[in-house]
PyMOL Python script that loads the backbone (N, CA, C, O; Angstrom):
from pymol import cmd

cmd.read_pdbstr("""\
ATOM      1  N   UNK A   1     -40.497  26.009 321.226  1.00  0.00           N
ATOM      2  CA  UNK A   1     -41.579  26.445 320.355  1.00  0.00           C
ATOM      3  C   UNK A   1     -42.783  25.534 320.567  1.00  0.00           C
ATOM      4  O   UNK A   1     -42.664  24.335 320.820  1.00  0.00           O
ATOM      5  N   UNK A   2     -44.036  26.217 320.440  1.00  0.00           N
ATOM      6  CA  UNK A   2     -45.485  25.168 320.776  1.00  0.00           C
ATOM      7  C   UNK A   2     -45.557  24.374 319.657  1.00  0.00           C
ATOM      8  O   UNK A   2     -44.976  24.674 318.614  1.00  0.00           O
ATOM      9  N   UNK A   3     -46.209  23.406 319.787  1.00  0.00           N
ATOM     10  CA  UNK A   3     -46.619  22.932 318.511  1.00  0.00           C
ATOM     11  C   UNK A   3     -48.116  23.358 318.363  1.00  0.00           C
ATOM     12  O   UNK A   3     -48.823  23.045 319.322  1.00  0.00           O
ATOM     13  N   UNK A   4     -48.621  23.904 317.506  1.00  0.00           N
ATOM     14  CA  UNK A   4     -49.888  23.923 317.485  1.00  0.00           C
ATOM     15  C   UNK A   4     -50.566  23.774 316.557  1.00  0.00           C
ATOM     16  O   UNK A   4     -50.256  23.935 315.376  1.00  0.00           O
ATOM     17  N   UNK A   5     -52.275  23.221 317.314  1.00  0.00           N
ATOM     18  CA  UNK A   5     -53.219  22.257 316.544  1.00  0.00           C
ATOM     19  C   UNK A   5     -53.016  22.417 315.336  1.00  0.00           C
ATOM     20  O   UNK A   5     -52.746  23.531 314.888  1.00  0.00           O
ATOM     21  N   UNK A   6     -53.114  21.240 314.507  1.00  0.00           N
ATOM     22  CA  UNK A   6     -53.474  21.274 312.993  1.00  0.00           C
ATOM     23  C   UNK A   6     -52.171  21.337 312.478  1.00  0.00           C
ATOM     24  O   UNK A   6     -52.105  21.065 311.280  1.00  0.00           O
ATOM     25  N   UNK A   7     -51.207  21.593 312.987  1.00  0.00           N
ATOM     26  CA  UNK A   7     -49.639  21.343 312.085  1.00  0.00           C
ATOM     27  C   UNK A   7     -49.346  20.392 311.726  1.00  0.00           C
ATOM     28  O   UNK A   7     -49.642  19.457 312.470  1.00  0.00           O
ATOM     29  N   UNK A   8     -48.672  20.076 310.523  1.00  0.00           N
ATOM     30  CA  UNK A   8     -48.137  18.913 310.287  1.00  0.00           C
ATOM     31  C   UNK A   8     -46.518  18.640 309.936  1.00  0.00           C
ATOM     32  O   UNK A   8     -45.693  19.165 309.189  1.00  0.00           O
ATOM     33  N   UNK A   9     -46.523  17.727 310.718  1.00  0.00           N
ATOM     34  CA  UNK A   9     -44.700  17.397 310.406  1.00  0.00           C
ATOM     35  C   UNK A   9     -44.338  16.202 309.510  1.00  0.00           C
ATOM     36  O   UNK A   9     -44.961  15.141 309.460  1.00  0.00           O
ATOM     37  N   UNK A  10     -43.066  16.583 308.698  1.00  0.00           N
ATOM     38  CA  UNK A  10     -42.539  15.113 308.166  1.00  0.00           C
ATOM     39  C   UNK A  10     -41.607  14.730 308.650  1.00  0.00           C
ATOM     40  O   UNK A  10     -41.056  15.622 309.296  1.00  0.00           O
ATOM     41  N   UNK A  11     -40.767  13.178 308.700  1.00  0.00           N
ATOM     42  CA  UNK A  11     -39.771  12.592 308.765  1.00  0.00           C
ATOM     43  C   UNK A  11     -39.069  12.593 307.466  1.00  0.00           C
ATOM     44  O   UNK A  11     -39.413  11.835 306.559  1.00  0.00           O
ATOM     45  N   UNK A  12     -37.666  13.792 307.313  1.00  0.00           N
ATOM     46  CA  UNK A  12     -36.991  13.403 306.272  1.00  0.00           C
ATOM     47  C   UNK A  12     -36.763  12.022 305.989  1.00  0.00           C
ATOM     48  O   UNK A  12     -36.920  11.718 304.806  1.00  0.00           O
ATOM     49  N   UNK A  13     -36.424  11.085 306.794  1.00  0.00           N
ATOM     50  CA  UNK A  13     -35.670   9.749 306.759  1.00  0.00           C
ATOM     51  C   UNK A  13     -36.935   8.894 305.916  1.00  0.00           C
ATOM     52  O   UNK A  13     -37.148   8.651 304.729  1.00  0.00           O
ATOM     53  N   UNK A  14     -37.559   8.622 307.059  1.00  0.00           N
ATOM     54  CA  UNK A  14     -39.139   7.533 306.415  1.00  0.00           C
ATOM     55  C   UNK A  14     -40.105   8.238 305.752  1.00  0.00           C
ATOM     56  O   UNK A  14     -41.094   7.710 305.244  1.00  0.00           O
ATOM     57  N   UNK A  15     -39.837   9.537 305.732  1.00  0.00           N
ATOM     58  CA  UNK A  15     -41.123  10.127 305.124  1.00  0.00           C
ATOM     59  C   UNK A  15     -42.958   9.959 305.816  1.00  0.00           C
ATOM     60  O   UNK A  15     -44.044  10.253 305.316  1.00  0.00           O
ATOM     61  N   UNK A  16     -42.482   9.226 307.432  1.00  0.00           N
ATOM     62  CA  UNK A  16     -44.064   9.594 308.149  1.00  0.00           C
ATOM     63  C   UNK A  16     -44.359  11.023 308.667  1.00  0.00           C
ATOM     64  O   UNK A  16     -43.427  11.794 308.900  1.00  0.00           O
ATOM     65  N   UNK A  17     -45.917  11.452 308.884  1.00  0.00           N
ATOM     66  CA  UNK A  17     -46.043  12.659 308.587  1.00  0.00           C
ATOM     67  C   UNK A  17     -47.148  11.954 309.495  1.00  0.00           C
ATOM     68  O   UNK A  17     -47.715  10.866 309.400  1.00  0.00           O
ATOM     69  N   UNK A  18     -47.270  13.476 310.827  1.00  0.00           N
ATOM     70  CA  UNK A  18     -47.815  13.808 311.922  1.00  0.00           C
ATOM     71  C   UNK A  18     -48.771  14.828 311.464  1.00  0.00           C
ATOM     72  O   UNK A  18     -48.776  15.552 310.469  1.00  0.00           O
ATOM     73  N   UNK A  19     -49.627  14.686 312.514  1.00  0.00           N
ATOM     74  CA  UNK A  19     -50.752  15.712 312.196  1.00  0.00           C
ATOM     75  C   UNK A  19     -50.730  16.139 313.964  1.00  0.00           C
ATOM     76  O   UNK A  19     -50.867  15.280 314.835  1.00  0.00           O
ATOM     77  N   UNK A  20     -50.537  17.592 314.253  1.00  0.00           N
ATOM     78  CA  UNK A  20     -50.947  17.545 315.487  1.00  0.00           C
ATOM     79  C   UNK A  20     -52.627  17.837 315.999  1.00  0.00           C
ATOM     80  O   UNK A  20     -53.483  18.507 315.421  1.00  0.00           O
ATOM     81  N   UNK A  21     -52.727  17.055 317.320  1.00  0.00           N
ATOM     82  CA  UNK A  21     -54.475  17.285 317.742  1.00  0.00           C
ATOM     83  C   UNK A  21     -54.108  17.657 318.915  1.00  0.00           C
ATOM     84  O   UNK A  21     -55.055  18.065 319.587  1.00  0.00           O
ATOM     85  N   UNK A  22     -52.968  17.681 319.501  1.00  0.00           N
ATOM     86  CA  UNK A  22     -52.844  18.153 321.218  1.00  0.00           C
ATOM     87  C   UNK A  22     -51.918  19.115 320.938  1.00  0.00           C
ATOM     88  O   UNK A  22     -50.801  18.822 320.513  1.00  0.00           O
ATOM     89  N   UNK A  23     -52.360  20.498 321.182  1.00  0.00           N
ATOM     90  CA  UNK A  23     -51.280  21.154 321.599  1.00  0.00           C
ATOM     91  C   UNK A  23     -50.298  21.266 322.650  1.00  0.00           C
ATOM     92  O   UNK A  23     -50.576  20.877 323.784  1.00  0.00           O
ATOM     93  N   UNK A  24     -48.990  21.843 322.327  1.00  0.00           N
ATOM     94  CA  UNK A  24     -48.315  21.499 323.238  1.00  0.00           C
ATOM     95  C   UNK A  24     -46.643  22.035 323.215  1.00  0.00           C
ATOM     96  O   UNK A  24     -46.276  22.531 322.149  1.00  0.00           O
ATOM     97  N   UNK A  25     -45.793  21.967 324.159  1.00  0.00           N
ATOM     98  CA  UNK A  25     -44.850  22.418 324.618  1.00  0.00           C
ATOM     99  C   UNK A  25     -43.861  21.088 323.644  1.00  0.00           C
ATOM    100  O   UNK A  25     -44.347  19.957 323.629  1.00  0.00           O
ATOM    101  N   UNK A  26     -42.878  21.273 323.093  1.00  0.00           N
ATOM    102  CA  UNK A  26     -41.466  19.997 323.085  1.00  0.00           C
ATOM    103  C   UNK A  26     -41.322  19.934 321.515  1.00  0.00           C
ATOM    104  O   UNK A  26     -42.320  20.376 320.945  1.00  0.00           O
ATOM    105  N   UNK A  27     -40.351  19.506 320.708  1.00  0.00           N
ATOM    106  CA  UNK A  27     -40.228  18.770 319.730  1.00  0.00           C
ATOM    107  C   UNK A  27     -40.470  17.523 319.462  1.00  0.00           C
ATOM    108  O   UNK A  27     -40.313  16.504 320.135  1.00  0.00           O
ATOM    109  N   UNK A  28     -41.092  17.800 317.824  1.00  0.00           N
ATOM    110  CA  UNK A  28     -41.707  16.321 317.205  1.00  0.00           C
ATOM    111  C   UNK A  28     -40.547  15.915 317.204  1.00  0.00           C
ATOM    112  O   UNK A  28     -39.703  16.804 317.093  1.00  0.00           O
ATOM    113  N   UNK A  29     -40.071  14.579 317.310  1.00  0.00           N
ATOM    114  CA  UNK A  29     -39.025  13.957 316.607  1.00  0.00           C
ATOM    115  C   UNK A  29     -39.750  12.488 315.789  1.00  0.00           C
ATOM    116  O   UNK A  29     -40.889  12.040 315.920  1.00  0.00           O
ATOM    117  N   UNK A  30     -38.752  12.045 315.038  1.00  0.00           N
ATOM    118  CA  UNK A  30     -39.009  10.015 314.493  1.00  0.00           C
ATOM    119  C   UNK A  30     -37.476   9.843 313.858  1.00  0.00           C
ATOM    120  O   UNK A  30     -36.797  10.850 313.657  1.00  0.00           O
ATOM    121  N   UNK A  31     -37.133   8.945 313.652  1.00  0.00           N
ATOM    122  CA  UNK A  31     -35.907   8.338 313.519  1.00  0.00           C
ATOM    123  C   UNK A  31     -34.698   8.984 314.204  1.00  0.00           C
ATOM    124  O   UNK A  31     -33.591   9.065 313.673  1.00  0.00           O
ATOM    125  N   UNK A  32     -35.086   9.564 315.773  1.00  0.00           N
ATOM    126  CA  UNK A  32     -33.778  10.322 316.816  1.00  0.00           C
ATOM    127  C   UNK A  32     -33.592  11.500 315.877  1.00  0.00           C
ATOM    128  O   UNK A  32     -32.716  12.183 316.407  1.00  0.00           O
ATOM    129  N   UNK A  33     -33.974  12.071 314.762  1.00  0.00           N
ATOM    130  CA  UNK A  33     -34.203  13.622 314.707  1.00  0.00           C
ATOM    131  C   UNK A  33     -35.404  14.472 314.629  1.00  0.00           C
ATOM    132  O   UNK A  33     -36.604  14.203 314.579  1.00  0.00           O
ATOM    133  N   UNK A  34     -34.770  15.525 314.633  1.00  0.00           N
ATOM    134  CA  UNK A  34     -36.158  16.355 314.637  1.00  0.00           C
ATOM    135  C   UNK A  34     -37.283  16.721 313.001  1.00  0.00           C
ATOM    136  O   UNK A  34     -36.896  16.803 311.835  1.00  0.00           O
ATOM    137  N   UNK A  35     -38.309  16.827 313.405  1.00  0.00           N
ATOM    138  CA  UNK A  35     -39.178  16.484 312.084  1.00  0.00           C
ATOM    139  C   UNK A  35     -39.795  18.098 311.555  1.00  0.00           C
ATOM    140  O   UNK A  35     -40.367  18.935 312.253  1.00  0.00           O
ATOM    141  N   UNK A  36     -39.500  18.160 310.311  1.00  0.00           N
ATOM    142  CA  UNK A  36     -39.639  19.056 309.709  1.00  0.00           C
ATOM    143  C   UNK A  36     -41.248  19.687 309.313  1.00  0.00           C
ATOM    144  O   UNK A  36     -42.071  18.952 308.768  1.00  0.00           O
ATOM    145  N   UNK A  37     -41.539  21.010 309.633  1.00  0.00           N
ATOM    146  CA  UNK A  37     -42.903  21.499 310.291  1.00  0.00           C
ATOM    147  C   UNK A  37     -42.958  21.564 308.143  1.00  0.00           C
ATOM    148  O   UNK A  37     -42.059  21.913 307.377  1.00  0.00           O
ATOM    149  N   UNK A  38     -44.754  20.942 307.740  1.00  0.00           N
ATOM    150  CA  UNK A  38     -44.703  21.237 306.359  1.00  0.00           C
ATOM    151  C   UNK A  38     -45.684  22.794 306.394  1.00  0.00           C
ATOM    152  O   UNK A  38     -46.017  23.486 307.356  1.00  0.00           O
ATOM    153  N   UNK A  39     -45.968  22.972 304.792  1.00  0.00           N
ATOM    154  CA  UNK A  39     -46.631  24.272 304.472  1.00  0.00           C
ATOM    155  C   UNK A  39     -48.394  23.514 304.578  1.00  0.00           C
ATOM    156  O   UNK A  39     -48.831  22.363 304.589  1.00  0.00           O
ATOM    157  N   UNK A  40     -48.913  24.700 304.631  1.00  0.00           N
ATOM    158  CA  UNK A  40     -50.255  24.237 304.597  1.00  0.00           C
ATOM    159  C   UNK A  40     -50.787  23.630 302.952  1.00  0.00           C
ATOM    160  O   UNK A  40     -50.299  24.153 301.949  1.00  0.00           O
ATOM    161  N   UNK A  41     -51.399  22.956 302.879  1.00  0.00           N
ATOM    162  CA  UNK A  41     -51.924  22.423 301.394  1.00  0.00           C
ATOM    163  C   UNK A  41     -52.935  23.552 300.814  1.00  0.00           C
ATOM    164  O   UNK A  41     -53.853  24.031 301.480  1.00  0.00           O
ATOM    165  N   UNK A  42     -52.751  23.766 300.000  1.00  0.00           N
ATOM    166  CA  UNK A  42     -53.875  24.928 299.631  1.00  0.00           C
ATOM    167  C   UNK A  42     -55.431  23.976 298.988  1.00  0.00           C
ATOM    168  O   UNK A  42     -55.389  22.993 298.249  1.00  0.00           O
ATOM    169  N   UNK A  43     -56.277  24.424 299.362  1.00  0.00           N
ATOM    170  CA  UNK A  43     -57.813  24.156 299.182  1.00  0.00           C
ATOM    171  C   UNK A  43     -58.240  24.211 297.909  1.00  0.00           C
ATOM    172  O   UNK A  43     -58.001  25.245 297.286  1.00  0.00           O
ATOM    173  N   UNK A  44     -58.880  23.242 297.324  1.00  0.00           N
ATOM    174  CA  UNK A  44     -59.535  23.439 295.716  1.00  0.00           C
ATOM    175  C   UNK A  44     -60.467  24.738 295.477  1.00  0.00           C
ATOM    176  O   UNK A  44     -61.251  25.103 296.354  1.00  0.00           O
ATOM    177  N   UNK A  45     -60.400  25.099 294.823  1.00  0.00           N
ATOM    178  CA  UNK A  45     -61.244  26.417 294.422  1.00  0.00           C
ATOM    179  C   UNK A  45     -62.361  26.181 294.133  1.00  0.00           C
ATOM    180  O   UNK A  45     -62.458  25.300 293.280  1.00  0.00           O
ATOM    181  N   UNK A  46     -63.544  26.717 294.583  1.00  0.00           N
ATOM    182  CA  UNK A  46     -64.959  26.094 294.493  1.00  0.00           C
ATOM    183  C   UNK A  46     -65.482  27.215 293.390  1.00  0.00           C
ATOM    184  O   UNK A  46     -66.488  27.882 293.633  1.00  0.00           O
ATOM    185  N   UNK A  47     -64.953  27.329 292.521  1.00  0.00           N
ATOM    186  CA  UNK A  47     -65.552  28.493 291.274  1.00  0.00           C
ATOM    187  C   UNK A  47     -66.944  27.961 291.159  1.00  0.00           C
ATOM    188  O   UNK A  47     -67.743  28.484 290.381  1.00  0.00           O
TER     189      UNK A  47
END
""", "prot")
cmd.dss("prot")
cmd.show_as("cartoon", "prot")
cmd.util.cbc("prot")
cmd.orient("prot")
């Protein structure tokens, strides 16, 4: 699966969190597993 721009991943274990800027071919990993893709943050509402 690609990773692509602007995704972000966490580390269940340490809880560090990737931002991708290079797209690209492979799995994120950090602590020898693989890192869990998050949801997008939703945007403040500019009423």
């Amino acid at each position: 699966m690609p990773n692509l721009l602007g995704r972000r991943f966490r580390c269940e274990v340490c809880n560090t969190e990737v931002l991708i800027t290079k797209a690209g071919e492979g799995e994120v990993e950090c602590c020898g597993k693989p890192m869990t893709a998050q949801q997008p943050r939703p945007l403040p509402s500019s009423d």
